[in-house]
N, C-alpha and C positions, 0 to 999 in steps of 0.2 A: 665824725665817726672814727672811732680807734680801731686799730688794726683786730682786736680780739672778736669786736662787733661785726666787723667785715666777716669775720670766718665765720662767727656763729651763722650769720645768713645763710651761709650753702652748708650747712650740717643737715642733713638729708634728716627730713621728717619719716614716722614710718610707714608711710604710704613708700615714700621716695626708698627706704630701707628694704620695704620688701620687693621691691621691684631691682633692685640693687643684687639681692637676694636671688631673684630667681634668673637674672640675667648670667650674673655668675655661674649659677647650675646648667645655663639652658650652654655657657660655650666653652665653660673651665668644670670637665667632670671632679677634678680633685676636690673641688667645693662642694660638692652634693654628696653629701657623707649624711647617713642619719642624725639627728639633731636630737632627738628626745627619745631618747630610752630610760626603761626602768634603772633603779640604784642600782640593783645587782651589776648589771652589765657597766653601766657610768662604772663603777668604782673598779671593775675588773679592767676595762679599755684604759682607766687612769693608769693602774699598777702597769697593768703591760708595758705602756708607753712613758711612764717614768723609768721604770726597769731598760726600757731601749734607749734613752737619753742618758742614763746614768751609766750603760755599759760603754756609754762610746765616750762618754767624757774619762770615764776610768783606763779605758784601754790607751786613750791621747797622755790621760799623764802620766800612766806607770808602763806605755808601753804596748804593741797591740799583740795581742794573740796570733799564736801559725795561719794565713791566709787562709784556710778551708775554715778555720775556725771562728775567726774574724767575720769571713761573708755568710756564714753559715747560719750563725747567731743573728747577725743583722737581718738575715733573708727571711728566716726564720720566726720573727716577731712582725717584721712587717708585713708579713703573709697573711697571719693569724688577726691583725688589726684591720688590714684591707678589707679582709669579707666579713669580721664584724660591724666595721662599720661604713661600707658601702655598699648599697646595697643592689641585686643584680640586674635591676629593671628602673630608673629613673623617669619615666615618663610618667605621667599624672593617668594618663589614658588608658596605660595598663598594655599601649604596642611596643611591639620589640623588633628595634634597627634590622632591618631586612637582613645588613652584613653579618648580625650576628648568628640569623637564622642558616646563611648561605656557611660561615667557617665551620658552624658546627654539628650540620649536614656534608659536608664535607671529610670531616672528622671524622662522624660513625661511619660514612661508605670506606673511608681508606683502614679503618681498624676490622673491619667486616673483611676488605680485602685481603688485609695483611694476615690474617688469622686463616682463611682458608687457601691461603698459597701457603699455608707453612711456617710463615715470619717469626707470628707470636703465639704463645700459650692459648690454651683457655684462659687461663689467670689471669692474664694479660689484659684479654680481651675484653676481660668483663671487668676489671677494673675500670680498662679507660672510659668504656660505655657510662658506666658509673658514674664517672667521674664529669664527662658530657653532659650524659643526664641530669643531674643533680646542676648542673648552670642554670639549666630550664625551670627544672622544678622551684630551685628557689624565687623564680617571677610568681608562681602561678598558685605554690600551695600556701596555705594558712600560716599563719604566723604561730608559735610556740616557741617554747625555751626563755620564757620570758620577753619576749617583746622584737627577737633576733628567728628568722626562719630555721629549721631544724636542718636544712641543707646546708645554710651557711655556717653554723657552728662546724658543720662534722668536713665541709670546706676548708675551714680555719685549723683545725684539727690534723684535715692532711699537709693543708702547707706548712705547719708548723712542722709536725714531724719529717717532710722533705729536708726543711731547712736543718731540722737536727739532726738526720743522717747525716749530714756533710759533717756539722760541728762536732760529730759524735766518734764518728766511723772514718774520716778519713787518713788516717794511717791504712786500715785495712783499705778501703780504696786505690788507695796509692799501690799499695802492695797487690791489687789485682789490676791493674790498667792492661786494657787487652785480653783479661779472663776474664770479664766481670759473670757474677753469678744473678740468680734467676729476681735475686732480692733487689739489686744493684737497678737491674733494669727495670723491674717496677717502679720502684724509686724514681730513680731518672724518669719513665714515663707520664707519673704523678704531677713532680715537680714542675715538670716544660709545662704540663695543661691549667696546672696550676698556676701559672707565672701569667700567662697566656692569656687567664680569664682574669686574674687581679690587676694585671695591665688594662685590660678594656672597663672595668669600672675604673679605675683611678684617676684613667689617662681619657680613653677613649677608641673607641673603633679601629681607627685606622692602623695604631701601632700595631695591634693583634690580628689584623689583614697583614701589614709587611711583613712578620714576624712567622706568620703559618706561612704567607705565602715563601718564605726564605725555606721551611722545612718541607714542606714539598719539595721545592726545588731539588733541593739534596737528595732525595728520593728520585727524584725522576729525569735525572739533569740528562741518562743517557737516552732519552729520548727527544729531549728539546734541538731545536737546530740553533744552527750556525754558533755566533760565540759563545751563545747560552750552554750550548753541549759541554759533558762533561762524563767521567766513567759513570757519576751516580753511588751512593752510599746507602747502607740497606739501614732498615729501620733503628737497630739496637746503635750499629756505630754512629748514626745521627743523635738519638737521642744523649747514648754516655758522653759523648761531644758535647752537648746541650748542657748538660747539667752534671755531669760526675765529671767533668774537667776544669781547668783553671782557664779554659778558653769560650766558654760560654755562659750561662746565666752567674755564674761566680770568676769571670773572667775581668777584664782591664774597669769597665762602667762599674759593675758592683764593687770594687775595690778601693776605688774613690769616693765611691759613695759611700761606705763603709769606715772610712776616713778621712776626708777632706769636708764631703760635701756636708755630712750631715751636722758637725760641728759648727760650719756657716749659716745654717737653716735656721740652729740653734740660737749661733748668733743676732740671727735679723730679728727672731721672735723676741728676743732681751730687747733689744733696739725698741721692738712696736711695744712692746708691755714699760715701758719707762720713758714713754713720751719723744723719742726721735722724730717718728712722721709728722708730728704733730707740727714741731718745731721745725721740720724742712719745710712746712707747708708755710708757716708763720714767716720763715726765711727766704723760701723766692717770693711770695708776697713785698714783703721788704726790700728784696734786691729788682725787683720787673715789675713789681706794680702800676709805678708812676711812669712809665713807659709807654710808647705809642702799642698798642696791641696789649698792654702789659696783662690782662688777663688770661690771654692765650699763653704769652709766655711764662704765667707761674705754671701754666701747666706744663709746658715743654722744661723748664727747670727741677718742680715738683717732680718728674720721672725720669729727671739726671741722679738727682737725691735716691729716689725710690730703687732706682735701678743698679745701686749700688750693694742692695740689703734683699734683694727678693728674685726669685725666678722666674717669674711668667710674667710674659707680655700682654695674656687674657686678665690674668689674678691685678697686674699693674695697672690697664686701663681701666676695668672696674672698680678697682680700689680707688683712685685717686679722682677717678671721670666721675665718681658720686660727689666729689666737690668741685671739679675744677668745669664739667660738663654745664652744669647748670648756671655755675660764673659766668661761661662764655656768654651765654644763648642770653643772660639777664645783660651783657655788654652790649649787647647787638649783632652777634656771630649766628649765620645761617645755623642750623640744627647739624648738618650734614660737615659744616668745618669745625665745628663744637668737638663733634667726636672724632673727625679726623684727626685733630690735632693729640687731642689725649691717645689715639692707637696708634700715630707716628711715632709719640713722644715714649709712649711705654714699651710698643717694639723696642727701641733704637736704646731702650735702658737697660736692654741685655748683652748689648754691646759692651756699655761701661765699666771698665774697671771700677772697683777688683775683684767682685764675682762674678761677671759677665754672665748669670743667669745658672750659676754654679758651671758651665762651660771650661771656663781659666782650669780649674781643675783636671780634668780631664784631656786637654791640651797637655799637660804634663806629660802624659804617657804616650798621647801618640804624637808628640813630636819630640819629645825626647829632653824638650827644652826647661831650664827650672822657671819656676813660679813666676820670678820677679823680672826673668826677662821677656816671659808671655805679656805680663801687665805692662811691662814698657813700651813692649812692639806695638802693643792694644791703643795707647793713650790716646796719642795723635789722633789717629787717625776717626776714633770716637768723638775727641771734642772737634774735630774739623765737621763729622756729620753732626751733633748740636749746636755749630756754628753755622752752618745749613741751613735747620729748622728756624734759627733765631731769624734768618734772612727773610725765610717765604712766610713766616707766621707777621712778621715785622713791612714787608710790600705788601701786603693782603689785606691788614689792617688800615696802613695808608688808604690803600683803596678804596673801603669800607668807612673811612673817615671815624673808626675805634680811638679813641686815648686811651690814656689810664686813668689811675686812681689816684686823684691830687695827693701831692706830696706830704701836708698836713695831715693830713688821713694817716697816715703810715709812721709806724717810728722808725727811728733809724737802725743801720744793719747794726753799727756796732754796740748800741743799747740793747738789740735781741742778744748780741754774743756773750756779751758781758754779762746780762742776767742766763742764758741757755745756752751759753758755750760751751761748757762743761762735758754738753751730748755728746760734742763732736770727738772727745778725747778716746774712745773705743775705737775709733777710726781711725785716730791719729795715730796710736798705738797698734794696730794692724800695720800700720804703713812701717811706720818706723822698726816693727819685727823684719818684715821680710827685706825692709832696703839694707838691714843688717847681712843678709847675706842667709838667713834662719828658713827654717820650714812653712810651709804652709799650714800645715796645721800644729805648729807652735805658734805661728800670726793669731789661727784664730783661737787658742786656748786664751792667750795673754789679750784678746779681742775681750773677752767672757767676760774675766778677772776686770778687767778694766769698766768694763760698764758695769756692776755688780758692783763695784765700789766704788765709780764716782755716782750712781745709782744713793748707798746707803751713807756717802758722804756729804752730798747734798741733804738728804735727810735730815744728819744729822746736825751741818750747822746751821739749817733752819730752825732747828727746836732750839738750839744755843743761844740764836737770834731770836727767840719768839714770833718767828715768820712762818711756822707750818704751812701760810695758806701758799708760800710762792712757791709750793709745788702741788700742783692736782692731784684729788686724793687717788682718781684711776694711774697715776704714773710713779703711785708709792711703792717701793718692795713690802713685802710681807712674807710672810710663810707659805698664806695662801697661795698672792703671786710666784712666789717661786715654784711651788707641787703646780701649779698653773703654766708656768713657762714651761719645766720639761716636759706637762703633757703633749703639749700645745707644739712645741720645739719636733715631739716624734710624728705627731699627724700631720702637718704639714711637709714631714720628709717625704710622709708614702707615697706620695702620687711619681718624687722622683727615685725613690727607690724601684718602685714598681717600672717605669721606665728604664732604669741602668738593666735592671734584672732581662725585662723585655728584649732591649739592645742589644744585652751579652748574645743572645739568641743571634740576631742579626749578623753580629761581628764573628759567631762562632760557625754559622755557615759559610758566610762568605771568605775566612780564610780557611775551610776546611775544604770547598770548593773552590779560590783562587778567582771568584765571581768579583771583587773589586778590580783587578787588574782586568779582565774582562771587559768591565765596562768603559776600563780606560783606553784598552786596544781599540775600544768602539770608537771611544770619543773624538781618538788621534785618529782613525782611521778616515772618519767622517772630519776632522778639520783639517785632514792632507798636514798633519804635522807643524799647521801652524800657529803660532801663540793665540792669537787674537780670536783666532776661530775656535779655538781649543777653549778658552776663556768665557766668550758668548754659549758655547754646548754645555759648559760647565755650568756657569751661573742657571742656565733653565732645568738642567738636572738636579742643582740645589735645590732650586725654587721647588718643586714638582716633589722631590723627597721630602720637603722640609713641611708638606700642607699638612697641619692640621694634630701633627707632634709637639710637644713638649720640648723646652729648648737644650734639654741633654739628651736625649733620644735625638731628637734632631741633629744634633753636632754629631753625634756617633756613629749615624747613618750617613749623614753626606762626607762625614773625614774618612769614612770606611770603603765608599761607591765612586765620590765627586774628587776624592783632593788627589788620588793618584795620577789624574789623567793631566795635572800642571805641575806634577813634582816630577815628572818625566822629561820636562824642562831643566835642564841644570842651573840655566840663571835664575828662575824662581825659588828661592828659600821657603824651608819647610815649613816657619811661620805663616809667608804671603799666598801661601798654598791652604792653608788650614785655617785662615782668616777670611780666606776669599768665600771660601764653602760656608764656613759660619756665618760671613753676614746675609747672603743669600739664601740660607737654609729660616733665616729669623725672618726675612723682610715679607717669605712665603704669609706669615700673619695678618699682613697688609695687602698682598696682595691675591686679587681677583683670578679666580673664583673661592676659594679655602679661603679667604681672608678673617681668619678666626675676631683677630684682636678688633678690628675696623667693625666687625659685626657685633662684637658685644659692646664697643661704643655706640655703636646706630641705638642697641637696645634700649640703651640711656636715653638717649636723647632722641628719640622718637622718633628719629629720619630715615631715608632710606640707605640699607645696607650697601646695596655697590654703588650709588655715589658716592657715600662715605668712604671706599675702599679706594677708589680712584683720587679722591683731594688726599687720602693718607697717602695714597704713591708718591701724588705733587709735593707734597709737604714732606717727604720722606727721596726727595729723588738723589739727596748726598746720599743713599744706603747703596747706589743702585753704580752711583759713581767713582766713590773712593775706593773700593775693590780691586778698579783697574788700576787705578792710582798707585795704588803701593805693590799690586803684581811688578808694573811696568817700572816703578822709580822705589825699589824696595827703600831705600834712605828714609822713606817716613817712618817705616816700621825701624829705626835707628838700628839697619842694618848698615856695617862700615862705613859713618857718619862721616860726612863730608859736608859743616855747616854753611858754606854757601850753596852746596846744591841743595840741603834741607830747606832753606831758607826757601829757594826758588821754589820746589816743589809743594809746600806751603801755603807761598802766595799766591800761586798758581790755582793751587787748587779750590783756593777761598774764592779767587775772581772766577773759577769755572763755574762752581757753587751760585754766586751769586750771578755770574749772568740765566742759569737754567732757572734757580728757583723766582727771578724779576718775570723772565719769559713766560714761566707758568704762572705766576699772577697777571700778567699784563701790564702791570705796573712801576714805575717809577716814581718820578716825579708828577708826571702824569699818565692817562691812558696809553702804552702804547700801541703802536699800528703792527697790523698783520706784517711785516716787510721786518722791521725789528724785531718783533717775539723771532721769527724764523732765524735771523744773524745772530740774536743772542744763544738759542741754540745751539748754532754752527761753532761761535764761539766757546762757548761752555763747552760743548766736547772738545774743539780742540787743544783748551787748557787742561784736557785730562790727559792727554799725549806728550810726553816728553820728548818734544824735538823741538829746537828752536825755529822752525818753519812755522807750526804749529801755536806755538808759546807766541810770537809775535804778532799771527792772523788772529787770535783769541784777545790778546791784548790792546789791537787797535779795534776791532771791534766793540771792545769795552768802553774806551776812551772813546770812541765816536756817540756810542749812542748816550752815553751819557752826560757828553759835552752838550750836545744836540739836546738833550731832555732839562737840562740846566737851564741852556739858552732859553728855551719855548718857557722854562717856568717862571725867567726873570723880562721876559717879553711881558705875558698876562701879568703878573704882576702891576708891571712899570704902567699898561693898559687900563689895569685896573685904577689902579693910583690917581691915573692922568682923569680918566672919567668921577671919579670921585670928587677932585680937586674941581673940575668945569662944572660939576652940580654946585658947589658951595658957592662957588666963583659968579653963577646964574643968579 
């Protein structure tokens, strides 16, 4: 059976499609978008969102518009797409998330309040009731305006014109900061409630719980105790903060995403529409197939690949768990490591350079650092946790007694490259922009450019050739596919637009209240100022922030709350401080109880969720270790590179790696015993400490148990041999 054969088997029938389908919707809200609407509206959602793809590839080449103007437009279109086409009650049953009930009864009691102490207008007031209101309504009344509720148009409607007050009026803006007049602040009002409800369809719940709960705060801080205390900020300076500054919903998140981010969305969508995934999938096949476990690790490859072109760790295990899910469980993999390994493997590919889940980007600004020395710091320490996964997916298998896929089966890699090498050259040209020393988003224009014509130059010496068929006619350009790509390119940005937008909120209280350093006074306070202990508070405050967010929402909250409390360290660099919070704020996917990504692989694959969540921690536990790793021994992140100590810290880390993730299988060569899993342990961590005290108990620990597991393997053996030989011998 040839390799094409093999894939066709796990090409998900539509039984397996619509379950794929709803699995997606039931734990990645971005994905439950209306699906079938009338032409009218189709063709008006297309225009929008060419119009929003075309504005940002126009502003990237000729240059972007005054920043009010740039996020204003952006905000603006995305707003207006969000509540046409998500819609405000996704459940089948017609119940509505209790949280939603709890924020926005909360809402009308403080605008009731505000309104008879005096705050705000009537105008005011009744706007925002309004505006409340109409969230509800559109679950509950009838549908008109062709096929879209009459709520959500006149929704779309206001968030558009939010966003065009910025684009429109901010000169006069600018020129009232500190007077703003009565317009300014309805606006502003609009806008935050606005941002507020299209984040919870796009995203989901809980960013619009952090995000309200951040604007109370601000509101009410002189009443809270201890560090949380603060003077408190009254309604109108909270909201013009929110939104008519460059410090909030159009602050540092929407500005990237306004520029950087959405041009790589762009990117990945070219990618999936001209056959890249395809051919990743065809390529770890090829490269991990015939390999002991090799099915599990096309899927931990497969979301090295993926994880370089896409943002979500829910969107990635689903995506790819519709083929690699069902591969496992047809190898012989429990239902519950099936999916662990694909929520391991897709978490951990947000990690991966050079989008890191569009993350990289936004690193930029709050650490100050350029592009190309984020993805350098980033490398290491990524392919050390997929050399991780290879270890525990590869002893488990042993275990299990998995092979691969006989090597006949398979072609060779370099027979794949030579005929679908070509794909990889939009990557290769990304890389080669920014190792130039160039922008990031000049990387990914000349990204664009590059797959678009090796895209219609394969085309075209195929027809040269009278080979049309060596390219499938879904991975042809056309016309069509192109008005198809920028659609495609702008709705997939929403969900993280609607997140940057959410965040600015987040980042605009907290430094308007001075609450991030706060929580860092907490953290040193509570680890007595010391690293380790500062490190452990940290990573559980990632984790705990990071559940059930989106992974640029998530990096913006925890670099906002979590990274201050280890940059307060002077030996920790402003990277190994901001890498630490991000991997931590991602592995929250995986882990128990929020474990988003682990639960939409259970979905798949029919198993139970919090086992699944626990074998994704096992098989995930380099996420959990290399954090400390390059806090304490910055040299990985090729901070003042000293190659023999990189070198040690390295192989260090690889043999901590592998004695945890053998320990968590149980396995070596053989079973081992309760007394070894616990050394190997001791071990493993203490190859994560850099001291040579440490480095040397880790290392003969290694050597021992593995001498010992050799011995015993070449004992039975010889045993075996010897009884074999006395039977012939009889």
């Amino acid at each position: 059976m040839i390799l094409k054969d093999k894939l066709k088997q796990n090409i998900p029938d539509d039984n397996e499609q619509n379950l794929v389908e709803a699995v997606l919707e039931k734990y990645d809200p971005g994905s439950a978008h209306r699906k079938k609407l009338p032409q009218l509206w189709t063709y008006f959602i297309i225009a929008v969102s060419i119009t929003l793809s075309l504005f940002q590839l126009y502003t990237a080449i000729f240059g972007t518009l005054p920043s009010n103007q740039q996020r204003g437009f952006h905000v603006a279109l995305a707003m207006a797409l969000i509540f046409l086409l998500f819609p405000a009650n996704k459940h089948k049953d017609g119940t509505i998330e209790p949280a939603t009930h709890i924020c926005t009864l909360l809402w009308l009691v403080m605008v009731g309040f505000l309104y008879f102490q005096g705050q705000i207008g009537w105008a005011a007031a009744l706007a925002a009731a309004l505006i409340l209101l109409l969230f509800h309504w559109s679950k509950r009344f009838p549908r008109s305006y062709a096929g879209v509720p009459w709520s959500d148009v006149l929704l779309a409607g206001i968030g558009l014109s939010a966003g065009f007050y910025q684009f429109l009026f901010y000169k006069q803006i600018i020129a009232r900061v500190g007077m703003y007049n009565d317009i300014d602040y309805l606006m502003a009002g609009a806008g935050v409630l606005i941002v507020l409800e299209a984040a919870r369809r796009a995203i989901g719940v809980p960013i619009m719980v952090v995000a309200t709960a951040m604007l109370f705060y601000s509101y009410l801080g002189s009443v809270l105790p201890g560090f949380l205390h603060h003077a408190g900020f009254s309604v109108q300076r909270t909201i013009s903060h929110s939104f008519l500054s460059m410090e909030g919903v159009f602050g540092i998140p929407i500005s990237i995403s306004a520029t950087f981010i959405f041009l790589y969305m762009l990117f990945g969508v070219i990618l999936q529409k001209t056959g890249l995934e395809k051919f990743f999938s065809e390529l770890a096949m090829s490269m991990t197939g015939w390999m002991t476990g090799g099915t599990a690790k096309v899927g931990v490859l497969t979301s090295v690949f993926s994880g370089m072109i896409t943002g979500s760790s829910v969107a990635n295990t689903v995506g790819n768990g519709a083929f690699t899910i069902p591969m496992m469980k047809r190898a012989g993999y429990k239902p519950e490591y099936a999916a662990a390994v694909e929520a391991a493997s897709s978490t951990g590919g947000q990690i991966m350079p050079p989008i890191m889940g569009s993350a990289a980007f936004l690193m930029i600004e709050f650490t100050g650092l350029q592009y190309n020395e984020i993805i350098r710091a980033a490398l290491i320490p990524a392919l050390l946790f997929f050399t991780g996964q290879f270890i525990a997916v590869h002893y488990e298998s042993k275990k299990m007694g998995i092979m691969g896929v006989p090597r006949n089966q398979l072609p060779s890699v370099w027979q794949l490259l030579i005929k679908k090498g070509y794909m990889l050259m939009p990557i290769v040209a990304i890389i080669a922009v920014l190792s130039s020393g160039q922008s990031a988003m000049k990387a990914a224009i000349y990204g664009i450019y590059t797959a678009l014509g090796m895209s219609l130059l394969a085309m075209f010496i195929a027809y040269l050739l009278g080979k049309q068929n060596l390219i499938e006619e879904e991975d042809k350009l056309s016309l069509v596919k192109i008005i198809q790509i920028l659609s495609d390119g702008a709705r997939s940005a929403l969900p993280v637009i609607a997140a940057c937008a959410a965040a600015g909120i987040i980042v605009g209280v907290v430094t308007l209240t001075g609450l991030g350093l706060k929580i860092a006074g907490g953290i040193l306070d509570l680890a007595q100022n010391k690293l380790i202990l500062t490190m452990i508070f940290t990573m559980i405050a990632s984790i705990v922030l990071g559940m059930g967010l989106p992974t640029t929402a998530n990096y913006v909250i925890t670099a906002t709350m979590a990274a201050p409390a280890l940059l307060a360290f002077d030996q920790v660099p402003v990277i190994a401080a901001h890498l630490f919070v991000f991997y931590f704020g991602i592995v929250a996917d995986i882990t128990p109880p929020v474990a988003l990504a682990a639960y939409a692989g259970s979905g798949l694959a029919n198993s139970n969720p919090f086992k699944t969540s626990i074998q994704a921690v096992k098989i995930a536990v380099g996420a959990f270790i290399i954090p400390y790793i390059f806090v304490l021994s910055p040299v990985l992140l090729l901070e003042d590179v000293v190659y023999w100590k990189l070198a040690l810290v390295i192989v260090t880390a690889m043999l901590g790696m592998f004695c945890l993730s053998t320990a968590l299988a149980g396995y070596i060569d053989q079973k081992l015993t309760i007394v070894e899993r616990v050394f190997l342990i001791l071990g493993g961590l203490s190859l994560t400490y850099p001291h040579l005290v440490s480095d040397l108990f880790g290392f003969v620990v290694f050597a021992v148990i593995i001498t010992y597991q050799k011995r015993c393997t070449r004992q039975k053996y010889r045993a075996h041999r010897n009884n074999a030989l006395n039977k012939i011998l009889q």
